[in-house]
N, C-alpha and C positions, 0 to 999 in steps of 0.2 A: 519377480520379473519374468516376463515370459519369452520364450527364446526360442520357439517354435514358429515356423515359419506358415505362415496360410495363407491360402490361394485367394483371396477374396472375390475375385474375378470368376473365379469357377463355382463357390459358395451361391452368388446374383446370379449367374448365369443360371444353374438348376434350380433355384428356388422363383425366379421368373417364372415359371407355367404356374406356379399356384399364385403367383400374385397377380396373371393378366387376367382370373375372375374377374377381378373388381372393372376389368376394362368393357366387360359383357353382360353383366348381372347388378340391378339394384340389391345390394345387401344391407338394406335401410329397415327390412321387413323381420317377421321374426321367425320365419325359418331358413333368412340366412345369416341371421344370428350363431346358426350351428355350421354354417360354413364358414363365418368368418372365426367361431373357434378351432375348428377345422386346420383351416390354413396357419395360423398363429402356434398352433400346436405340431404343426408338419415344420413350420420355420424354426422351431425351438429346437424340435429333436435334430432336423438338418447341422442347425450351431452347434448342438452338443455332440454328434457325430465328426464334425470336423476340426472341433479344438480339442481331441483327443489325440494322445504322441505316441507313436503315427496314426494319422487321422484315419477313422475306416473310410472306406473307400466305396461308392455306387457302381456298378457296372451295367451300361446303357445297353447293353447286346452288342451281337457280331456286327461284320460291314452285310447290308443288306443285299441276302439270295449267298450269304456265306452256310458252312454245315453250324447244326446246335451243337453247343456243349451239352446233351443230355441230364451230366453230374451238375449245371451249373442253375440250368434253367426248367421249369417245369412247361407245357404247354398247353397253352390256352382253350380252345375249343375244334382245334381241329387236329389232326396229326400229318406228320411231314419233317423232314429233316432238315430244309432250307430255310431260312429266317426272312418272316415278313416285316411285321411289328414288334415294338414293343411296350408290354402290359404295366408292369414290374420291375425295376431296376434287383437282381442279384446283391446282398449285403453279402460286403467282406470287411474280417476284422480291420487290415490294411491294405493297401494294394498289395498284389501277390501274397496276401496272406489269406487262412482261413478261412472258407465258407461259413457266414452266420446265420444266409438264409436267401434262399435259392431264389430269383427271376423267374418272371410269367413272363412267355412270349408267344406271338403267333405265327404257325409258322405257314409256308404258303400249299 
């Protein structure tokens, strides 16, 4: 039995950007055959990232025109300390846990 509690609402929530393709592209054709393995394969790993106890955790960046974390996020194509976008979400083991692998972001 499973006794871990998960977010479902935050799950649909971040996995929405890769499912509103389908709202803007025919992928009836066959090179988006590979986007829709694409996306199926981004949903999977999302699931298996978050039925892990305690689930790891995405980190979307700062509040925007906040400082970088440096140590957390790498950046993009320009340099700058302020935070514009972002590229990349930052993997961590858990929330407040472990860096597994560091955020692209741009900064302004």
């Amino acid at each position: 039995m499973i006794t871990q509690k998960i977010n479902t609402h935050e799950i649909v929530t971040k996995l929405s950007i890769c499912l509103q393709i389908e709202k803007y592209e025919d992928l009836s054709d066959n090179k988006s055959e590979s986007k829709r393995k694409y996306i199926d394969r981004c949903v999977q790993l999302c699931w298996m990232m978050s039925i892990q106890d305690p689930p790891m955790h995405l980190d979307f960046g700062p509040e925007k025109d906040s400082v970088i974390d440096k140590n957390v996020y790498k950046l993009f194509t320009k340099t700058g300390d302020a935070f514009d976008f972002m590229v990349w979400p930052a993997v961590f083991l858990h929330h407040n846990g472990p860096l597994v692998q560091k955020g692209v972001l741009q900064p302004k």
